[in-house]
C-alpha positions in Angstrom: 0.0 0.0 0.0 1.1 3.7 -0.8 0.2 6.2 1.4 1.2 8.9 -1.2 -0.6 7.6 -4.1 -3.4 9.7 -5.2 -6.8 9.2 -4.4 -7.6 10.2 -8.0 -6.3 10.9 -11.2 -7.5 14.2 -11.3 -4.9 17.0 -11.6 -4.1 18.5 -8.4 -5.3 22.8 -8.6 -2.5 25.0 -6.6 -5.1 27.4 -4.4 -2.0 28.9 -3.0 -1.1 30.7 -6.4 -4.4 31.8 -7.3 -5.2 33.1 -3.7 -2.4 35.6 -3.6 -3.9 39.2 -4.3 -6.9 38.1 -2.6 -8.3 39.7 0.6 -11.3 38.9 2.1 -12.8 40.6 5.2 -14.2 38.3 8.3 -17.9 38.3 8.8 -19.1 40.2 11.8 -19.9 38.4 14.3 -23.3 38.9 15.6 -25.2 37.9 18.7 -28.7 36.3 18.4 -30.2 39.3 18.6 -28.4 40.1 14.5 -26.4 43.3 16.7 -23.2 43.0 16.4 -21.0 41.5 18.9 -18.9 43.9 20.9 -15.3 42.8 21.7 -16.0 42.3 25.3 -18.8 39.3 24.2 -16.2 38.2 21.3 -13.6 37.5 24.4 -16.4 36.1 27.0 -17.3 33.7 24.5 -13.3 32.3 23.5 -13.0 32.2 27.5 -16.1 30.0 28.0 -15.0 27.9 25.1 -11.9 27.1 25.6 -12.7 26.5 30.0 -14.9 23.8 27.7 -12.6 22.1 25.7 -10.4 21.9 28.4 -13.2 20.3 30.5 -13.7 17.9 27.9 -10.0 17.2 27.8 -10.0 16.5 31.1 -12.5 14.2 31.0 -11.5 12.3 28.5 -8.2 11.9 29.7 -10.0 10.2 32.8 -12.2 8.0 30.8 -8.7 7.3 28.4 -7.3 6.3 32.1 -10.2 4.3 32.9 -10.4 2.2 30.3 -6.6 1.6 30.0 -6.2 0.4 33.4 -9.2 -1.8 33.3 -7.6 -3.2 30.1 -4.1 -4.0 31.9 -6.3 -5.7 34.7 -7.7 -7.6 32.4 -4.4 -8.8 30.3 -2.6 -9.3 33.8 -6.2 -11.7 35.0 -6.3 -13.3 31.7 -9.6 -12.1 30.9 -8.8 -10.0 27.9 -8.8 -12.2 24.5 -8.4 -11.3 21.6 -10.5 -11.9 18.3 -8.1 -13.3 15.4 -10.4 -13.4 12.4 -11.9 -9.7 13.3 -8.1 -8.1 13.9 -7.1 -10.4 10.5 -10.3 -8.6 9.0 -9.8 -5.2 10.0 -5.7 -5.6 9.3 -7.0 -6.3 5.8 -9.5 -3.5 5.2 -7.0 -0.8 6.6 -4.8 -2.2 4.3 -7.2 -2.8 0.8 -10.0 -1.2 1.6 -13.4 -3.4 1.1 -12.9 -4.6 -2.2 -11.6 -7.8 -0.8 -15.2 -9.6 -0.5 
């Protein structure tokens, strides 16, 4: 398999040379009421959001830690076995893609 091949045969278009001389401005940003947002909301907004995303990072760290130490229980119990035909299967499809059936 070759990761670089292409996907098609169709030419490849260089944006990068056609996009120079462009300039586009940014949409406003609005609130719901269609008023434009002042800078003070633009900022509130990026705080909240990111205090999310890092929430959500957070948590999925835990679940990530979770699930991995469960796993080594597992292994180091003997419980954990593994599927040969579905790894084979899903080794194969990474590799070919579904055309194999």
């Amino acid at each position: 398999m070759d990761p670089t091949r292409p996907l098609t045969s169709k030419p490849v278009r260089d944006t990068a040379a056609s996009a120079v001389g462009r300039s586009r401005r940014a949409p406003a940003v609005t609130s719901e009421s269609g008023a434009p947002k002042t800078s003070t909301e633009v900022a509130g907004s990026t705080v909240d959001a990111r205090k999310a995303i890092e929430t959500a990072k957070a948590e999925t760290a835990r679940l990530d830690a979770s699930t991995l130490a469960s796993l080594k229980d597992a292994i180091a119990e003997g419980r954990y076995s593994v599927d040969a035909d579905a790894l084979a299967d899903r080794i194969l499809d990474d590799a070919f893609g579904d055309g194999l059936e």
